[in-house]
NUGULO-939440 format. One record per residue (C-alpha): x, y, z. Coordinates in steps of 0.5 Angstrom, whole numbers, padded with zeros to 4 digits, always signed. Example, Ala and Ser with C-alpha at 12.3 -4.5 7.8 and 13.67 -1.06 7.14 Angstrom:
! NUGULO-939440
+0025-0009+0016 +0027-0002+0014 
END
This chain:
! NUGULO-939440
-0006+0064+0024 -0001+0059+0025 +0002+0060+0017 +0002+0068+0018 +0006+0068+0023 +0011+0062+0020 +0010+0067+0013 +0013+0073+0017 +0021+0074+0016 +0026+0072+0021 +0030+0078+0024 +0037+0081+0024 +0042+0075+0025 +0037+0069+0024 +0039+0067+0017 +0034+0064+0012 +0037+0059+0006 +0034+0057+0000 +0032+0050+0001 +0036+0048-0006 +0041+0052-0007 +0043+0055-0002 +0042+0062-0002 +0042+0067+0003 +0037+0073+0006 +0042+0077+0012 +0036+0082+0012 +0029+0083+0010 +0032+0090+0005 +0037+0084+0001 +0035+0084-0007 +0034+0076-0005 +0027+0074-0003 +0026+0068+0000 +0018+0065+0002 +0016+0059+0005 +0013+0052+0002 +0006+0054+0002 +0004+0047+0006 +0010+0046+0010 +0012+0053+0011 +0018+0050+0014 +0024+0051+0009 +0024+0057+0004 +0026+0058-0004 +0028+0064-0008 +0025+0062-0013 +0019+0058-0016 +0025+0054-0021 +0029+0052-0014 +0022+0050-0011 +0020+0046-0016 +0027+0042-0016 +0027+0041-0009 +0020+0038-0009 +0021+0034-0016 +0029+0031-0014 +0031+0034-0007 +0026+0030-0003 +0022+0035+0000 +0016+0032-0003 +0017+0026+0001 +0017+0029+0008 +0013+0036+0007 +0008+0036+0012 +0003+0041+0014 +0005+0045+0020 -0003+0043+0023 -0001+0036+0023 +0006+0037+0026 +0005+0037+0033 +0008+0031+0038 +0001+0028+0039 -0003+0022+0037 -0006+0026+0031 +0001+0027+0028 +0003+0021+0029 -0003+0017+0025 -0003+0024+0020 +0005+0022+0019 +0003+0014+0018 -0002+0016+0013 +0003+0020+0009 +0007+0014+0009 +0014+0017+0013 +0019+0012+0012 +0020+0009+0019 +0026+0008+0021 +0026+0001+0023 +0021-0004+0022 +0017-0007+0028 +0022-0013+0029 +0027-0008+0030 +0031-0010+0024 +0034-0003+0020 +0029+0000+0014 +0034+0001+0009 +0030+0007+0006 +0034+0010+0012 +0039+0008+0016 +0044+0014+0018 +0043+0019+0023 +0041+0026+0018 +0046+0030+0023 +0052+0027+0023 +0051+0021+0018 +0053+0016+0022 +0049+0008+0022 +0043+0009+0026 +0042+0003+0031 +0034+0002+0030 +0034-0001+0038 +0036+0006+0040 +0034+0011+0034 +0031+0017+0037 +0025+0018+0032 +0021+0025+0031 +0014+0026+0030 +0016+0028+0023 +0018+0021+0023 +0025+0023+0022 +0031+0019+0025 +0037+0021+0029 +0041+0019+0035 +0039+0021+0041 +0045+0024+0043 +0045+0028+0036 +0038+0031+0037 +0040+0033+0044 +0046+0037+0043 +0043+0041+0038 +0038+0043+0044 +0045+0045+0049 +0048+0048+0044 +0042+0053+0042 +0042+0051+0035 +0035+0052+0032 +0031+0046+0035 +0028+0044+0029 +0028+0037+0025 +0034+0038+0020 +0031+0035+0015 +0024+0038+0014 +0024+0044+0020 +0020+0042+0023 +0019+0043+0032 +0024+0039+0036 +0018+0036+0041 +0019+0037+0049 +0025+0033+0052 +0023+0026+0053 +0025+0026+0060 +0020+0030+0061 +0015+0027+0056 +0016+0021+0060 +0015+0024+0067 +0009+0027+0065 +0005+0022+0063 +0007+0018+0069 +0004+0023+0073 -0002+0023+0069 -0003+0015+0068 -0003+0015+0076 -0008+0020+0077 -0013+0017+0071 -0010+0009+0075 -0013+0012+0082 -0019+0013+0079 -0021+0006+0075 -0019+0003+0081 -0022+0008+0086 -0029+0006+0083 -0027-0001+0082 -0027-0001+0075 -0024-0004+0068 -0020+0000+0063 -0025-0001+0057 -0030+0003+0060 -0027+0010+0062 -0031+0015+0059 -0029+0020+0054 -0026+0025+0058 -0022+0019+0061 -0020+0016+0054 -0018+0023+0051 -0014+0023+0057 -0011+0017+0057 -0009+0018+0049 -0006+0024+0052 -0001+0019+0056 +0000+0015+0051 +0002+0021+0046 +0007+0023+0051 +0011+0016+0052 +0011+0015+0045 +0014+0021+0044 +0019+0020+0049 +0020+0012+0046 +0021+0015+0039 +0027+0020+0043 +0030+0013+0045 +0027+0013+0053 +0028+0006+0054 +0022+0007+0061 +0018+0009+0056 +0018+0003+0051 +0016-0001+0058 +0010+0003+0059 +0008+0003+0052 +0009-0005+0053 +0005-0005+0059 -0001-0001+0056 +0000-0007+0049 +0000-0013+0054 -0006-0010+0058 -0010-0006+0053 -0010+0001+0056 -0012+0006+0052 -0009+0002+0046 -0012-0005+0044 -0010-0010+0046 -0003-0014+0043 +0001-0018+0047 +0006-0018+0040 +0006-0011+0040 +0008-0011+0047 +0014-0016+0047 +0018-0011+0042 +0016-0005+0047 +0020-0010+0052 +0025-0013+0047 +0027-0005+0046 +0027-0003+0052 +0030-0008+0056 +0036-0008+0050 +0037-0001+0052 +0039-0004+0059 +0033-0003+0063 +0031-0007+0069 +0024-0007+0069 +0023-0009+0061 +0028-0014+0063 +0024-0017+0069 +0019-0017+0064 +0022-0020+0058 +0024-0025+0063 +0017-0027+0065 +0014-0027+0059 +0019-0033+0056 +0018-0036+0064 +0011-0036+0062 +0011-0038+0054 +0004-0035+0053 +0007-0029+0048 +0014-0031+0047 +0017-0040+0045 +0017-0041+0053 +0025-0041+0055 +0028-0042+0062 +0034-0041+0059 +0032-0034+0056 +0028-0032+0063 +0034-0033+0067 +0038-0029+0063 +0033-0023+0063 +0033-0024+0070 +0039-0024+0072 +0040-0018+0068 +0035-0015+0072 +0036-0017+0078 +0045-0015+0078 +0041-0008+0078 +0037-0008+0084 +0031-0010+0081 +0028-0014+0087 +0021-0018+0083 +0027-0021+0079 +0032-0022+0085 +0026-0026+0087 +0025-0030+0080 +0032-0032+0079 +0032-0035+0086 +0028-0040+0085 +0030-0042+0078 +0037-0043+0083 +0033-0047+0088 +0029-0051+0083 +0036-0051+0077 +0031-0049+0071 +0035-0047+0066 +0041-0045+0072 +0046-0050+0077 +0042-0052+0083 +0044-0048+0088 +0040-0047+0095 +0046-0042+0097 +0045-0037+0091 +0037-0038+0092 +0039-0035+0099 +0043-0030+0097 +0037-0028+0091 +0032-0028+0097 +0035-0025+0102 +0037-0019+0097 +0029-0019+0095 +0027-0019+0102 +0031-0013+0104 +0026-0009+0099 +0020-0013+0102 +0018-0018+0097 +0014-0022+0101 +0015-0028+0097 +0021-0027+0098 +0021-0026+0106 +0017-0033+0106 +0021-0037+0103 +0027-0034+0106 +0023-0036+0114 +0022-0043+0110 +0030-0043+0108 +0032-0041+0116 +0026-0047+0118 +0029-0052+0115 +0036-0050+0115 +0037-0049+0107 +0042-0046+0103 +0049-0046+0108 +0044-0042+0113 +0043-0045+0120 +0036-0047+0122 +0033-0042+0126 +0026-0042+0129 +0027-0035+0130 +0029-0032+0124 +0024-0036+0120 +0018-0033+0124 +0022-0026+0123 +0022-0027+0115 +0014-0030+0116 +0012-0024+0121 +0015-0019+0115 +0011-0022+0109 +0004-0023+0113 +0005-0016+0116 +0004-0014+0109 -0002-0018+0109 +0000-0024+0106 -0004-0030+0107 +0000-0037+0107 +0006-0032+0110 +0000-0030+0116 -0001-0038+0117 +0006-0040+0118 +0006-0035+0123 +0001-0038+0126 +0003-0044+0126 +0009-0042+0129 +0005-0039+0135 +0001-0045+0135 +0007-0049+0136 +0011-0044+0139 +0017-0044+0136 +0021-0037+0134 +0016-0034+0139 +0013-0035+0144 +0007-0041+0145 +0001-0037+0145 -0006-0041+0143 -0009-0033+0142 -0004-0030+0137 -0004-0036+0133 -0012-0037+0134 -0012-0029+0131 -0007-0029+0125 -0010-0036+0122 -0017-0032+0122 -0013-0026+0119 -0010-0031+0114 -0017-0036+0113 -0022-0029+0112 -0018-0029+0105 -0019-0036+0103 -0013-0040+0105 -0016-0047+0105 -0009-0049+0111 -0012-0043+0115 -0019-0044+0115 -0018-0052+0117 -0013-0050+0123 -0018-0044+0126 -0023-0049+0124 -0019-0054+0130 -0018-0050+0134 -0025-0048+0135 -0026-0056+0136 -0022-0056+0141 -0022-0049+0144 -0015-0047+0143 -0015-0039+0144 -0021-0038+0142 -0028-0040+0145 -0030-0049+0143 -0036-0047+0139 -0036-0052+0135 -0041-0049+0129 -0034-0045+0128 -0031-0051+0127 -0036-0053+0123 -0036-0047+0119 -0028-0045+0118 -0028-0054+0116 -0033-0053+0110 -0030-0047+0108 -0023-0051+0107 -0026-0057+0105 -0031-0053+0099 -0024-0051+0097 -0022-0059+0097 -0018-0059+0102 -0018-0067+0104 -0017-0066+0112 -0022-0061+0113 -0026-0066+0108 -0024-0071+0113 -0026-0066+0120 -0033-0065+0118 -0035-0071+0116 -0033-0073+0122 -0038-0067+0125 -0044-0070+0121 -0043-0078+0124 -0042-0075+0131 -0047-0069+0130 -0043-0063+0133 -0044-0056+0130 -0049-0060+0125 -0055-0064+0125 -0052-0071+0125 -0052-0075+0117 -0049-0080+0117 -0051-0079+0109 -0047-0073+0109 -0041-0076+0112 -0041-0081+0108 -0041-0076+0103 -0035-0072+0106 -0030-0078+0107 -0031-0080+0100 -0029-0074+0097 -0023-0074+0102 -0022-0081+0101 -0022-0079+0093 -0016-0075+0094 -0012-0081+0097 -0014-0079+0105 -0012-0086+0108 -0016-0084+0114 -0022-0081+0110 -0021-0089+0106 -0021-0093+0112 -0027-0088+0115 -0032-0090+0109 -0030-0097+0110 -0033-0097+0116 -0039-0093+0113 -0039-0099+0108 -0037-0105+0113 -0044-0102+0118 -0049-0100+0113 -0049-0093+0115 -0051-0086+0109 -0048-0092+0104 -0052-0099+0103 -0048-0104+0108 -0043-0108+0103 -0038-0112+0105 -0035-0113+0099 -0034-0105+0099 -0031-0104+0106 -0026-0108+0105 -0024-0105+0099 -0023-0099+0101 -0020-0101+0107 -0015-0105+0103 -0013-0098+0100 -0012-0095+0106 -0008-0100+0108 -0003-0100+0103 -0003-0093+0104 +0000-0095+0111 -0007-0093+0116 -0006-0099+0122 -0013-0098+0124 -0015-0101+0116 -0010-0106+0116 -0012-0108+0123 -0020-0108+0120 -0017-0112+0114 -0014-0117+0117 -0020-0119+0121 -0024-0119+0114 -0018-0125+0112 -0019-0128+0119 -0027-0128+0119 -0028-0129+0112 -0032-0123+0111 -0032-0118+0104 -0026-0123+0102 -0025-0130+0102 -0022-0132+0109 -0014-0133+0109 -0010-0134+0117 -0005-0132+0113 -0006-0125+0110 -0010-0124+0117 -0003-0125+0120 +0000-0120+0115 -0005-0115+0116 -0005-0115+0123 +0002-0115+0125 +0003-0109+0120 -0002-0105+0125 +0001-0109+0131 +0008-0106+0130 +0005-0098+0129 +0003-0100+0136 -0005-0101+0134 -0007-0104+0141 -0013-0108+0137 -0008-0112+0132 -0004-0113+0138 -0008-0117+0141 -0011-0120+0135 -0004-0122+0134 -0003-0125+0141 -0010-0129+0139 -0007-0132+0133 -0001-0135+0137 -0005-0137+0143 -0008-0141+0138 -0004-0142+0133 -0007-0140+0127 -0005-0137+0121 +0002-0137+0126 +0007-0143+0130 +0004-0144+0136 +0007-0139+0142 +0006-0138+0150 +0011-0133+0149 +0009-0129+0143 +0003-0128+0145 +0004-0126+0151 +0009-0121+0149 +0003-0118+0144 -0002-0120+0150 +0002-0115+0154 +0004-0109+0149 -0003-0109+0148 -0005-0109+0155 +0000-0103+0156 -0005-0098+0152 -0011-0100+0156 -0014-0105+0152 -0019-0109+0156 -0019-0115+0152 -0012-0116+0151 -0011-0115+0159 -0016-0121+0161 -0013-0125+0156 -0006-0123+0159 -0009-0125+0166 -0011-0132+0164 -0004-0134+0160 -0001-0131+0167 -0007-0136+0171 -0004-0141+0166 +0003-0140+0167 +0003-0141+0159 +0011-0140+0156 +0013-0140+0163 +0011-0134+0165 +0011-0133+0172 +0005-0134+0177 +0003-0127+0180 -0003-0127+0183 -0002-0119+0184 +0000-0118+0177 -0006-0122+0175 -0011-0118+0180 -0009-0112+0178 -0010-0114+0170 -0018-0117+0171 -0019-0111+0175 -0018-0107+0170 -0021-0110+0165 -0028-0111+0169 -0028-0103+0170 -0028-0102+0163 -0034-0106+0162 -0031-0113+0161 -0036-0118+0164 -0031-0125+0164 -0026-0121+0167 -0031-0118+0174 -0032-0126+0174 -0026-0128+0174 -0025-0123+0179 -0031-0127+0183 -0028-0133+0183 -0021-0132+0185 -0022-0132+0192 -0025-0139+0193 -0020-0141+0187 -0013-0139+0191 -0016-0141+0197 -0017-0148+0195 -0009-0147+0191 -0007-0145+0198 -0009-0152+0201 -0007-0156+0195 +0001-0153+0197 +0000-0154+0205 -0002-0162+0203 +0004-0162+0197 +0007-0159+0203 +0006-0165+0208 +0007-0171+0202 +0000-0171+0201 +0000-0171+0193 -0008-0172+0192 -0012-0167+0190 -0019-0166+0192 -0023-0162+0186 -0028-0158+0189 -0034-0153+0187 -0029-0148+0187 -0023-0151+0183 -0028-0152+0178 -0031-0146+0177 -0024-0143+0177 -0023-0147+0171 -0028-0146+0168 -0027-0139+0167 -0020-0140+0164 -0023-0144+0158 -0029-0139+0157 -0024-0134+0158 -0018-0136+0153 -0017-0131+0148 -0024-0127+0144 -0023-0124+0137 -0026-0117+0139 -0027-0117+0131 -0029-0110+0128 -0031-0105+0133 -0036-0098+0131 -0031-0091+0132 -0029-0090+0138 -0032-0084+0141 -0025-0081+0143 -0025-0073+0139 -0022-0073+0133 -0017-0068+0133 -0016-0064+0129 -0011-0063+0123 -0005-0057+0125 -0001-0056+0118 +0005-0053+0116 +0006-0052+0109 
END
């Protein structure tokens, strides 16, 4: 039917000519007669002569195609490669010298801009659409055949249907590989239509078609193919291929990785609004990849990102306020503003930090509860930082009820994850038996895989397991490694550990000196149990000069934090008036005392002495008074000494854990 109708003669004012020579039928009753290829029926002759010219000299063999396989669908376009059509430019998009002039006006053809037909011809876009507005025929003016639908439309079409086939591959959870034929048929159609449009120069449907390349939908699967698609299109100055030009040279997986050409399709992209690309070339300005470090230009990229809702963008702006980063004055508010934007768009790092906000109060109002909810909300989609905060505040009972199976739950998915404090948390649960049954092996376990990853608390723990021979066979040798390593790391509990090692000889060969070192590095971090080892080693000089003051100085910074031993020690230097410290009975029953209620014996002896002892010290005054120098030594002077001598100064060594809950490890980010 198709070639009846094209065979029938055009009416009154539509002209016909002939193909080669030109001549022309005004009327069906003209002598002349003219009658159409009989494969094409698209051009006409007078004669068989002129036909036979045409097809041999005028190149009309070289572009005859059928009218069946002329229509702007998937089909002719593979009949027309099949004919071999001379494309106008070559994949690269290097010009084909076969044809490099627009066919209606004769110009050169710009193969980045070239609107090719589905008869293959090649013309300028704007040429093509100016034969549709001035009503011309809308026919190829080489081979006659149909002009295909404006590629405005083509394009909007096909994008209407990709959305309708995407709805569907992701409603059933699928993968694009396994649409059914229907679907495939459909998603053919698509590609027909963008191909169409991008062979008319639509620069959104060359970065369709790209993105179909890339990802393998509906065609297979070429990244090289892809990177054209977003060469042609980004070089017709459309911003999205040109964001993803700019991804694929950041990448360097399909392309020879170059920041320098990722920030240049970047900033292109983003000079046009384009928010991913305003958020990309931030970045490279806050870190200076392959642009000059400039935090006052991340800024500006971020806000501009930010204000389209790119929630990584909103993150790192609320980080910009929080620090007071680029010409911004630090601001808690506006960081919890920027962090409530991105985490209510679900975003779990943008949830945490909201919740440490809350948690800490800062920009918002304190509230353990919202805290509590929005690490939950971040936690429930993996967030290592989340689970390990929400785990803690089980643990201790902040905004949510103390449950610490909770605890031990949210702890073992962060530390399954790796996160080396929540390692650390639950190891300390399984060596207590909280939330879990008590293991000293699973303890050991946990501390060794944080203490791997460089946990000096983690290190120092272990240590300790080694040093008591618990869920790990008893080595000294090894505690006092791993103590060491967590001592360079700056851990006083360890340096104070190790230093006792060096002072007693144990897993290590015994040196005063390293002792002293080691302890005073605790001591000056306030470790309570150094300083009064270091007031010790003064007293007694060892490893140190020997000094009544020095010690009696450590002796006190210790006492000060409640530690039982140095107070005793303290009481008895005061008792002896060591260094010249002032004689204060009150000061030293108030010390003894405290030491005694804490479980310290020597010191509740002492205390049942000292009555007797400041009576007799009293009688001595009243003699000296009277010029009576001669001291009677009785039963109660002797005790009193004996006290002091028993009572001078106890190493207290390596102490087991103390039973004070851990707290656990709140992150920022």
């Amino acid at each position: 039917m198709a070639s009846l109708e094209a065979s029938k003669p055009k009416k009154k004012g539509d002209a016909r000519e002939c193909a080669n020579c030109g001549t022309t039928a005004e009327d069906p009753e003209d002598d002349v007669q003219l009658k159409p290829c009989g494969q094409c029926l698209s051009v006409f002759y007078c004669s068989k002569p002129c036909q036979l010219t045409h097809w041999k000299s005028g190149g009309h063999k070289k572009f005859c195609v059928p009218l069946s396989q002329r229509s702007p669908n998937t089909a002719a376009l593979k009949l027309a490669e099949a004919a071999k059509l001379p494309p106008s430019f070559n994949l690269d998009g290097t010009a084909n010298p076969d044809q490099d002039e627009c066919a209606i006006c004769l110009d050169p053809l710009d193969p980045s801009t070239a609107c090719k037909l589905p008869c293959s011809h090649t013309f300028h876009p704007e040429c093509v659409s100016e034969l549709r507005e001035y009503g011309v025929s809308a026919v190829c003016p080489m081979c006659r055949a149909a002009l295909p639908e404006g590629a405005d439309q083509l394009f909007e079409e096909g994008i209407r249907e990709y959305f309708i086939l995407q709805r569907r591959v992701k409603r059933d959870a699928r993968s694009w590989k396994s649409l059914t034929a229907q679907e495939a048929e459909r998603m053919g159609r698509i590609i027909s239509k963008w191909r169409g449009a991008a062979d008319q120069g639509h620069p959104g449907a060359m970065h369709c078609l790209g993105n179909m390349c890339m990802h393998g939908k509906g065609v297979a699967e070429s990244a090289s193919d892809a990177v054209v698609w977003y060469q042609k299109s980004a070089a017709l100055g459309y911003a999205l291929a040109q964001n993803s030009l700019g991804f694929v040279f950041e990448e360097g997986k399909h392309l020879e990785q170059s920041d320098t050409e990722a920030a240049k399709w970047y900033r292109k992209a983003a000079e046009q609004g384009h928010p991913n690309a305003q958020f990309s070339l931030a970045g490279f300005c806050e870190e200076g990849k392959a642009v000059e470090q400039s935090d006052e230009d991340a800024v500006k990229w971020y806000l501009l990102a930010a204000k389209q809702g790119v929630a990584g963008a909103q993150i790192n702006l609320g980080v910009m306020y929080d620090l007071g980063k680029g010409g911004l004055v630090k601001s808690d508010v506006k960081a919890a503003y920027w962090y409530g934007k991105a985490a209510s768009q679900g975003i779990d790092r943008a949830q945490f930090d909201l919740g440490s906000m809350f948690a800490q109060g800062r920009g918002v109002d304190q509230s353990d509860e919202l805290a509590a909810g929005w690490f939950t909300k971040s936690a429930k989609q993996g967030n290592a930082a989340s689970q390990l905060n929400l785990g803690a505040m089980y643990e201790q009972g902040r905004g949510v009820p103390r449950d610490t199976s909770e605890a031990a739950k949210w702890y073992r998915k962060a530390a399954e994850q790796g996160d080396a404090n929540a390692q650390l948390n639950l190891a300390n649960l399984y060596e207590e038996g909280e939330g879990v049954s008590r293991s000293d092996t699973e303890a050991a376990k946990w501390y060794r895989k944080a203490a791997e990853q460089g946990n000096a608390e983690a290190m120092s723990d272990l240590g300790r397991l080694y040093y008591m021979g618990r869920g790990v066979k008893e080595d000294e040798g090894e505690a006092a490694a791993w103590y060491r390593k967590s001592a360079e790391l700056g851990n006083a509990g360890a340096q104070c550990n190790l230093g006792v090692m060096y002072e007693q000889g144990r897993g290590v060969e015994k040196d005063m000196r390293q002792a002293v070192t080691w302890l005073r590095a605790a001591a000056d971090q306030g470790w309570a149990l150094a300083q009064c080892n270091l007031g010790l080693c003064y007293e007694q000089g060892r490893g140190v000069g020997k000094s009544d003051s020095d010690a009696a100085r450590w002796y006190q910074l210790a006492s000060d934090q409640g530690n039982a031993d140095a107070q005793f020690s303290l009481a008895l230097a005061l008792l002896r008036g060591a260094g010249g410290v002032k004689h204060d009975v009150g000061k030293i029953r108030a010390l003894l005392s405290s030491s005694a209620l804490q479980g310290h014996v020597r010191a509740q002896k002492c205390l049942d002495v000292m009555p007797i002892a400041e009576a007799r010290n009293a009688e001595a005054r009243a003699k000296e008074k009277k010029g009576d120098t001669s001291r009677e030594d009785g039963p109660g002077a002797e005790a009193t000494g004996g006290a002091v001598q028993q009572g001078s100064g106890v190493t207290p060594g390596i102490k087991p854990k103390s039973t004070t809950k851990k707290k656990g490890k709140q992150k920022r980010k």
